[in-house]
C-alpha positions, -999 to 999 in steps of 0.1 A, spaced: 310 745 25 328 714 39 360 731 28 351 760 48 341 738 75 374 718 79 396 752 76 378 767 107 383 736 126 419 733 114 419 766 125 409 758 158 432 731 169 465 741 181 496 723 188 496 715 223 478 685 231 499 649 236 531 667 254 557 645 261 558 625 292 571 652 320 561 627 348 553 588 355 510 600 357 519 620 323 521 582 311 494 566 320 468 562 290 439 552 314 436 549 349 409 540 378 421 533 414 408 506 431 420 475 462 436 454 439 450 469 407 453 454 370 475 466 341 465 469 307 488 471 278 473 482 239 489 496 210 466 523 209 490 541 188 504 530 159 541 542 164 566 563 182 574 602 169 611 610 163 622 639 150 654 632 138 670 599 130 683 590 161 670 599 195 699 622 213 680 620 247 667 593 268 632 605 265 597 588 260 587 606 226 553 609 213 529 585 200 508 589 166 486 572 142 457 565 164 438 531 160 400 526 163 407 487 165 431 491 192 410 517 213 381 493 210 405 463 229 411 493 256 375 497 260 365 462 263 385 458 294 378 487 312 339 471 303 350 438 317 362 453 347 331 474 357 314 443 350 328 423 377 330 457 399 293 458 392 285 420 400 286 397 432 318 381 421 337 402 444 322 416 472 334 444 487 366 443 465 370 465 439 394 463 407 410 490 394 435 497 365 460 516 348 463 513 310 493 521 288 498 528 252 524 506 241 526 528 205 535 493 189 573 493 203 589 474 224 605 505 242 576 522 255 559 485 264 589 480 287 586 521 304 548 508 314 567 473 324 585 494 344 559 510 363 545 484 371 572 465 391 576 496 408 567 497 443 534 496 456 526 533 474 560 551 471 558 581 462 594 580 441 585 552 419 609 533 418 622 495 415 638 477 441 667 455 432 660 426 457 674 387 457 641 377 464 611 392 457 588 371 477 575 402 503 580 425 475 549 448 468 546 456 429 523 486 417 501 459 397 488 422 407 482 412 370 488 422 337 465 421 302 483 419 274 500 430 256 487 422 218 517 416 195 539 388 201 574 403 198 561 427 229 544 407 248 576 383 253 596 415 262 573 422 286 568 390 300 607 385 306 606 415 329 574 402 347 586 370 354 616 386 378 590 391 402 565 359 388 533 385 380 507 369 358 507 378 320 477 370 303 477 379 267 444 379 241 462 379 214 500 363 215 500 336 194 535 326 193 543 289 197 578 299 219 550 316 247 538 275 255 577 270 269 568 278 306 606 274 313 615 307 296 579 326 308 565 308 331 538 334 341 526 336 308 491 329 300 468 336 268 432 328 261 438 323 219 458 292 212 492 291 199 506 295 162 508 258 154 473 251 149 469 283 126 501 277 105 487 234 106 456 247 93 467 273 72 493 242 54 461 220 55 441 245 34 466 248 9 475 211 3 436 208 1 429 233 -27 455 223 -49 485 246 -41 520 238 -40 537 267 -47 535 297 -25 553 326 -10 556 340 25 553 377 35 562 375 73 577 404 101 620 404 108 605 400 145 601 371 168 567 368 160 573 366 122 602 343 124 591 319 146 555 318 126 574 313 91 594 287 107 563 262 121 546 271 89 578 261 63 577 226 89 540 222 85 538 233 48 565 206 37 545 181 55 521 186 32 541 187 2 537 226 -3 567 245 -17 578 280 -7 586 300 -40 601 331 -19 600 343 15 599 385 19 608 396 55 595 437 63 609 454 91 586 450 120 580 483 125 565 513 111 594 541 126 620 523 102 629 543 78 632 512 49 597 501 58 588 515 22 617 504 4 608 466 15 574 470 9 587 480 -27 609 453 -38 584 424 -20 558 438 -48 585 438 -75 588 398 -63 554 389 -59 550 404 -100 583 382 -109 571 350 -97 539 355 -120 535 318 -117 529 324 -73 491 329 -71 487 321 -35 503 343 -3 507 334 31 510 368 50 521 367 85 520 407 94 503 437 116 476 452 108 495 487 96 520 465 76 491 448 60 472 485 51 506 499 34 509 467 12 476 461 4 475 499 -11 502 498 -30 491 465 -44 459 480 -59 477 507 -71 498 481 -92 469 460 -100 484 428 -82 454 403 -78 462 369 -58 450 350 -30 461 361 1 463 337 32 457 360 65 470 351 98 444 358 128 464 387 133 450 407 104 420 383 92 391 406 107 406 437 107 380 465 97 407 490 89 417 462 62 384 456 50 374 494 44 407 498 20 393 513 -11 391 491 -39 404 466 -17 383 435 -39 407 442 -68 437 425 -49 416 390 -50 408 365 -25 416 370 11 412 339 29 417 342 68 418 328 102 407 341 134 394 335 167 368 317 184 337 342 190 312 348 223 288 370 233 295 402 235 260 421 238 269 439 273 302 454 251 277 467 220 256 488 247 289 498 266 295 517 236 260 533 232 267 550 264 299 557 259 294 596 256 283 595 289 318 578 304 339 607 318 376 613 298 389 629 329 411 595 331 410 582 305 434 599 277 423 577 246 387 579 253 395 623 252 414 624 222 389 600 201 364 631 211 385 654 196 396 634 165 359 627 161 350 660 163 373 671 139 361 645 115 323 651 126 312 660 89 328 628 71 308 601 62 313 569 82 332 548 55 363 573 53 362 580 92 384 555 104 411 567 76 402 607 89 407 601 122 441 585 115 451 614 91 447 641 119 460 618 147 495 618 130 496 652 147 488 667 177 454 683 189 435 698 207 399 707 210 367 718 233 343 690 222 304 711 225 271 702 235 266 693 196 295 673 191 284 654 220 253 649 205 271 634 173 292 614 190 261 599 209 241 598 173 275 582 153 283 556 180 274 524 158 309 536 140 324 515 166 302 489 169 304 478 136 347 488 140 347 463 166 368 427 158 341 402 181 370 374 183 395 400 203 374 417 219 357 384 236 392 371 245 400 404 260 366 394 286 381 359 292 413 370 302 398 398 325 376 371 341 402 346 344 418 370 366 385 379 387 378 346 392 417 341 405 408 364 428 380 354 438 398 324 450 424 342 469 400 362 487 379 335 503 406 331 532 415 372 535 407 407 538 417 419 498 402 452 505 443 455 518 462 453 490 490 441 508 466 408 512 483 389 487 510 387 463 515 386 428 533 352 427 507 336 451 477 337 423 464 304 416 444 322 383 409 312 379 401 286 354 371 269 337 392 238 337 421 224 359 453 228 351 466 202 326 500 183 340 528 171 322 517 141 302 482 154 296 469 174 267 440 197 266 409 182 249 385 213 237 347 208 256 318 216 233 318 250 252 323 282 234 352 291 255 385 281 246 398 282 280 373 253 290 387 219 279 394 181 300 426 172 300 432 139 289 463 116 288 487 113 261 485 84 246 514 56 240 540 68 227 534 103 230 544 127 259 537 163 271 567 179 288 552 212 299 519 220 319 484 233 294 502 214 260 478 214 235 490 186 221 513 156 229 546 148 209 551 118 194 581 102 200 608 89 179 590 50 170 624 39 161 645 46 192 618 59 220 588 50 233 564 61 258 539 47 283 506 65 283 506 98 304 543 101 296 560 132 302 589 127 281 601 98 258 623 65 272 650 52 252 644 16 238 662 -14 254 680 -34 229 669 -73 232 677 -105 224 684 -141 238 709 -130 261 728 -162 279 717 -147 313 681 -158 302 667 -188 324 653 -205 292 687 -199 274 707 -215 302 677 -241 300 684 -250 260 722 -248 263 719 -272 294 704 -299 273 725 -291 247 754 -297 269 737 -332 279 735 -337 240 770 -336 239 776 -351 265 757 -381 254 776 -384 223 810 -383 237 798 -417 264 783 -429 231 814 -426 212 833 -440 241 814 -470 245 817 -475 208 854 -474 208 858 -498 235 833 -525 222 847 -519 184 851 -559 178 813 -564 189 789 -575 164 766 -547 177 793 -518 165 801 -538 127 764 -541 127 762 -502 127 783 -497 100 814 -496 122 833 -470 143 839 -448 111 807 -442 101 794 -442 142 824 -412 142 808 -394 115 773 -403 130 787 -386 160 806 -358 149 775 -344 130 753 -352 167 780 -329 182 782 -301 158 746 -302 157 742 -297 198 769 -270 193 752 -251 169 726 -241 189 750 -215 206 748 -193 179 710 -191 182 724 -171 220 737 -142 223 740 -109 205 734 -117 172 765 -107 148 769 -110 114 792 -143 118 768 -160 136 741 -153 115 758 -165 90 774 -198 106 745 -210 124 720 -220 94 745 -234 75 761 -254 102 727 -268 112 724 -272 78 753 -289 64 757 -312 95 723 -323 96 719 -337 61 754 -357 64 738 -371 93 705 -381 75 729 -394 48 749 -413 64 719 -430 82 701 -434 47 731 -452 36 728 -475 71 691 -483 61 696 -493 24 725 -515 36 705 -534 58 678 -539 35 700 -550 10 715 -576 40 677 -595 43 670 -590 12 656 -623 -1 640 -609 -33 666 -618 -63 654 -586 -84 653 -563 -55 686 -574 -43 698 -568 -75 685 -531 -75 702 -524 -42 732 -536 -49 737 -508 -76 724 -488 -59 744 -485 -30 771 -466 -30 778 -455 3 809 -427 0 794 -410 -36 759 -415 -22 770 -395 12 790 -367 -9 765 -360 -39 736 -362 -9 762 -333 13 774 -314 -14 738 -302 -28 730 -290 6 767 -269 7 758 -257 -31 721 -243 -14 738 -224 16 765 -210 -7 744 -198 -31 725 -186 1 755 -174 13 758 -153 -14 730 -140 -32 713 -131 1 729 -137 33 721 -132 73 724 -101 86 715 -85 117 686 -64 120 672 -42 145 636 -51 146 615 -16 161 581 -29 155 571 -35 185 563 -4 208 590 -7 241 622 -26 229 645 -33 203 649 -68 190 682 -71 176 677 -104 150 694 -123 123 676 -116 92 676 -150 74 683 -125 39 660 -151 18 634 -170 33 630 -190 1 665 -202 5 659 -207 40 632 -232 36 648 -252 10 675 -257 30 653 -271 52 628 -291 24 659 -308 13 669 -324 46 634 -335 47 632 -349 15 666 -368 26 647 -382 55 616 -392 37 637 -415 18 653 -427 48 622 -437 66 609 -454 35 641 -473 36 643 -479 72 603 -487 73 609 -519 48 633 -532 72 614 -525 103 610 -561 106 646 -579 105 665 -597 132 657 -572 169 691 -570 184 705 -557 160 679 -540 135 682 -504 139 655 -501 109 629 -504 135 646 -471 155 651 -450 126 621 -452 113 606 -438 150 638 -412 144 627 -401 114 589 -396 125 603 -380 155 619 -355 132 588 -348 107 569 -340 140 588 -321 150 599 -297 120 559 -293 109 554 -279 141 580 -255 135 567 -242 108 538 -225 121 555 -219 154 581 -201 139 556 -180 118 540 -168 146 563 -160 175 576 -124 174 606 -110 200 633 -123 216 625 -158 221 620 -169 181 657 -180 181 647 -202 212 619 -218 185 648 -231 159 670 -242 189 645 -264 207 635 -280 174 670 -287 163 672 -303 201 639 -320 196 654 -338 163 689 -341 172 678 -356 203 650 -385 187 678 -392 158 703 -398 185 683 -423 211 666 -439 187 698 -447 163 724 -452 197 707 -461 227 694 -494 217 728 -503 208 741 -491 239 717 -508 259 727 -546 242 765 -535 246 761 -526 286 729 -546 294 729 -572 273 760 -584 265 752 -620 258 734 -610 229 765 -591 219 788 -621 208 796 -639 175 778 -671 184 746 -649 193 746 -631 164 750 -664 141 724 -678 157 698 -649 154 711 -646 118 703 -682 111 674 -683 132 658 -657 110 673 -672 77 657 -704 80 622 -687 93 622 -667 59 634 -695 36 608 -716 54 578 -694 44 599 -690 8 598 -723 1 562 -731 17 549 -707 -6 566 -730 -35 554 -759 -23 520 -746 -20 522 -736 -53 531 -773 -70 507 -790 -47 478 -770 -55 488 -781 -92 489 -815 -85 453 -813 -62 441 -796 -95 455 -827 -118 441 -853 -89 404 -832 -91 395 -849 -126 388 -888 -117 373 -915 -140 335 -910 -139 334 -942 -138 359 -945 -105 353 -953 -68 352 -932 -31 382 -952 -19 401 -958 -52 405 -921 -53 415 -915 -18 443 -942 -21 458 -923 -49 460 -890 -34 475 -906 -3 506 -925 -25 508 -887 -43 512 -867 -13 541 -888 3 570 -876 -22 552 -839 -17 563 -835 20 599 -853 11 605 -823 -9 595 -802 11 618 -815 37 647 -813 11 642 -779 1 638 -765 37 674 -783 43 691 -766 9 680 -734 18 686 -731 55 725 -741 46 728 -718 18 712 -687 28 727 -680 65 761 -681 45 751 -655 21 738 -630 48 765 -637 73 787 -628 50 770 -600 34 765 -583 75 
């Protein structure tokens, strides 16, 4: 009986319905006039009819394959639209539209394009070429949509000649942000990069690492298996094999493709997991031939696909697996769900899709509602025609809930927001003018409504807790991170290593290279005293050279070993140039091991001046003995040097300075000398100090010998000057960062250089100029002796202390049987030939022992 049913109907329909396009109204899928007008575009079918393989006129051919899901999208704007005609959001202004079938290609997207640039109210409909387009009057004031990526930026390049807004509800193409290239482009779904971020994130979360791609040979498909193949490596995911289909149905190798991508996916049996990045139809054709070779995996849907119903009703469609799928955020949409229980009673005079869903329906009144969809899309690959009755009506009414439960509640809400965004734009525009003239405003003058402000370069948008995507704040990009286009949704980082950027940066600044440049004020300050450091030693070694004979200049170990002194004072000062200036690989090198080297044949030579003159006033026999083998002044200064040139050689190299470029920090460069081996660095610097530990030991034992001349005294206050000033170095040096931790080493080597210098030089520079009576031969015997004869004194007190107690001792024991005065008599004859030899010894040492050290000095 159904059989019977469907022949009679079959019989009734006759070829004559969707003629092709004889004039510009022929075109128009749905229509309603109004004072302001707004275009729709929606792949209402699914492609273009062409009888032979090439089109031989240039004709608009038919459209077939009629889509439920698509004709739903249609319907929830014309139902947005009445809702604001029907509100108080514009008073007295009513919208109106005119919808086109875009038949998912890019051809007939751009003839509806073209209609709508045409002029407003001329009869010929045509486009004006202009130069500027300012006072031009298009047919439209906004566009919505279109759907699919690859036409919506085809469209949009077209729109923009004249700067009409574009707002898409379902582009999701990353390339639509760049406001350069379509810069009245606007969507209410975000872009690709968080879906292919999340979709990567989702895979490196469930295990996965190996995976293959199934994307369009569009824009849309090559720009969306680009970001992913970014965002998947990321996350340590590997691509086994990418399949490209052609993007549309009306190629002819469509099949073929789909073929050979299912002979892959069964080779690489060891893929489970499959990213799919394709249209709804493309997605329908694979998935059946799939099932029919039993292919079972887990398929990854885009938000292109994820929710489609026509998907979801595939028979059998649970043997393919898992589909796990994205999609978009969801509202309310109550109003839309009675919309379409009254939809029966919406005239189809206008509106084309709403007509031939009747008569498809009405051919396909007697199937059952889970193969209705797929009927309705069998007879709409042709053409027809019917009168819907009274009873088919009455179906239609009864069978409405088809749609409801058809309808994808993520599209069809962002369909609303972008119809509301533009009602609320002009809203806005109207305040100030009479829109009831649609010559009011112009396209390019709408500031489109939004729940937020606009987000400026530098600023990325911050989702709200709201439901709607399109209400965010916009916050400021944080250091170094910048925003270079208006709405971002995110901000770039830059480059840590060579950019940076401040906060609410709308691009990234390139670092400055630093370092202690000689233009810097405390550079110039350190090589000023440096310069005085040198300065000082050449008036010192002047001075020297012209008071050579002096007892003051022998006493210092004479103008050789002053020269030497010197020399290492000089190179010292110099060194400290090396610490300024771009740092290069000689003068990292050369500046440690100058310091170095110099430094501790200064401290030698000095340690070789204090054991001398404590061998000089020695009076101890045994120690003078010890001293006297050890000093050895020239092996002493070599073996003391040439450890110190073994440690920077070695350090030289097993790990030597090098510059670095330091990027640490967030806004500069630090170009720096890289010690190469801190280890060798510090005991380079532990052995000078162990050098002048055993310096001020020597020097402090002789602090106390003749003042003129004693430099013991001076080192000793040299040598403290120098442990003071290197253990505050230490953690000084640890502890500065930048430009200035050269500056650090430089003042400490001045510090030191400077205390060792003064306290070793000036006091004998101050006898030679200031007190030159002090400075003679005479003087000098006489201090000698002078101190001689105090020391023997005390030496040979201490004798005679010695042998008089003994004798008191003897003298302690009288007879018992003695007197008071007997005993005092005795001790009085006893102690007389005591103080003679005292007086004898004094004598014999104070001529024998100024001989020895005058001629020791």
């Amino acid at each position: 009986m159904a059989l019977l049913i469907i022949l009679i109907t079959c019989l009734m329909v006759i070829l004559a319905t969707s003629q092709p396009c004889q004039t510009p109204d022929d075109f128009v899928a749905v229509t309603s006039p109004g004072h302001i007008m707004i275009g729709g575009l929606f792949a209402i079918h699914e492609k273009m009819l062409s009888s032979e393989d090439h089109p031989k006129r240039p004709q608009i051919q038919k459209c077939v394959g009629f889509e439920v899901s698509a004709f739903l999208q249609t319907l929830a704007m014309i139902h947005s639209i009445e809702m604001i005609n029907n509100s108080t959001l514009l008073s007295g202004v009513k919208l109106g539209y005119e919808i086109y079938d875009t038949c998912t290609e890019v051809t007939a997207a751009m003839a509806a394009t073209l209609r709508f640039l045409s002029k407003f109210n001329c009869s010929r409909e045509t486009v004006e070429f202009q130069c500027d387009y300012s006072s031009y009057m298009p047919r439209v004031k906004a566009v919505i949509g279109a759907g699919y990526s690859e036409i919506t930026m085809a469209v949009s390049r077209m729109l923009n000649l004249q700067l009409i807004p574009q707002v898409s509800y379902e582009s999701t193409a990353e390339i639509l942000s760049d406001k350069i290239r379509f810069p009245s482009f606007l969507r209410t779904v975000p872009s690709d990069f968080y879906q292919t971020k999340a979709m990567a994130h989702l895979i490196q979360k469930s295990g996965w690492n190996w995976i293959g791609i199934i994307t369009t040979d569009d824009d849309y498909g090559r720009l969306a298996l680009n970001t992913f193949a970014i965002q998947a490596a990321a996350n340590n995911v590997c691509i086994a094999f990418k399949e490209v289909l052609p993007a549309f149905l009306s190629d002819n190798t469509i099949e073929v493709r789909i073929n050979q991508t299912l002979e892959k996916i069964i080779a690489e049996a060891q893929v489970n997991v499959i990213v799919v990045f394709l249209r709804r139809f493309h997605v329908f054709n694979l998935f059946n031939k799939a099932i029919e070779r039993n292919i079972n995996k887990i398929w990854i849907a885009s938000d292109n696909w994820s929710t489609a119903t026509k998907i979801i009703t595939i028979p059998n469609v649970k043997k393919l697996g898992k589909v796990v799928g994205f999609t978009f955020r969801r509202g309310n949409i109550s109003s839309f769900h009675a919309f379409l229980q009254t939809l029966h009673t919406h005239p189809n005079d206008n509106n084309k899709p709403l007509h031939e869903y009747a008569v498809l329906f009405s051919a396909c009144e007697h199937v059952k509602d889970s193969d209705l969809s797929r009927c309705i899309y069998n007879y709409s690959q042709g053409t027809l025609t019917y009168r819907v009755n009274k009873a088919v009506k009455r179906n239609f009414f009864m069978r409405n809930d088809f749609l409801w439960h058809y309808t994808e509640p993520g599209l069809i809400h962002s369909i609303q927001l972008a119809v509301f965004a533009l009602g609320y734009a002009i809203r806005d525009l109207c305040q100030a003018r009479d829109c009831q003239n649609p010559n009011a405003f112009q396209p390019w003058e709408q500031t489109l409504s939004k729940c937020s402000k606009e987000c400026s370069p530098g600023e990325m948008k911050k989702t709200t807790r709201s439901q709607h995507i399109c209400c965010y704040e916009c916050v400021s990009c944080p250091e170094n991170h910048y925003s270079n286009q208006t709405d971002m949704d995110h901000c770039i980082l830059c480059n840590n290593e060579t950019h940076w950027a401040p906060v609410r940066s709308a691009t990234c600044l390139e670092k400055e290279v630093e370092y202690l440049n000689w233009n810097d004020s405390l550079a110039l300050l350190l090589v000023a005293l440096s310069l005085l450091g040198i300065i000082f030693v050449l008036a010192i070694g002047i001075i020297f050279t012209r008071n050579l004979n002096t007892p003051v200049v022998k006493s210092s170990g004479g103008l050789l070993v002053c020269y030497v002194i010197l020399l290492c004072h000089f190179l010292n000062f110099a060194s400290t140039g090396f610490f300024i200036g771009e740092p290069q690989d000689f003068t990292c090198k050369t500046r440690q091991m100058l310091f170095g080297v110099t430094f501790t044949l200064c401290v030698s030579c000095i340690l070789m001046k204090s054991l001398k003159i404590l061998l000089a006033f020695s009076f101890d026999p045994n120690l003078q003995n010890f001293l006297k083998c050890l000093y050895k002044p020239i092996p002493i200064i070599f073996t003391c040097t040439g450890i110190q040139v073994v440690i920077c050689t070695l350090w030289l190299i097993f790990a030597a300075p090098t510059v670095e470029e330091n990027v640490s920090l967030p806004r500069v460069i630090i170009l720096e000398c890289e010690e190469g081996s801190i280890l060798a660095f510090g005991t380079m610097l532990g052995y000078i100090a162990i050098l002048a530990f055993i310096c001020f030991i020597f020097a402090f034992k002789g602090r106390k010998l003749p003042e003129n001349y004693n430099e013991a005294k001076f080192i000793t206050f040299g040598m403290l000057i120098y442990f003071i000033a290197w253990i505050t170095f230490i953690p000084v040096y640890a502890t500065t960062f930048g430009k200035y931790l050269p500056a650090v080493e430089i003042i400490v080597i001045l510090i030191s250089n400077y205390g060792i210098l003064c306290c070793t030089f000036f006091p004998k520079c101050y006898v030679i100029l200031c007190k030159q009576e002090t400075n003679t031969k005479s003087a000098f015997l006489e201090l000698i002796y002078s101190y001689s004869s105090h020391s023997a004194g005390n030496l040979a007190m201490s004798h005679t202390s010695l042998d008089s107690t003994n004798s008191n001792i003897t003298m302690t024991h009288p007879s018992p049987s003695g007197n008071t005065a007997a005993w005092q008599k005795s001790k009085d004859l006893q102690a007389q030939p005591v103080a003679q030899i005292c007086r004898e010894n004094v004598t014999k040492i104070s001529k024998t022992f100024p001989r020895k050290r005058i001629s020791s000095i």
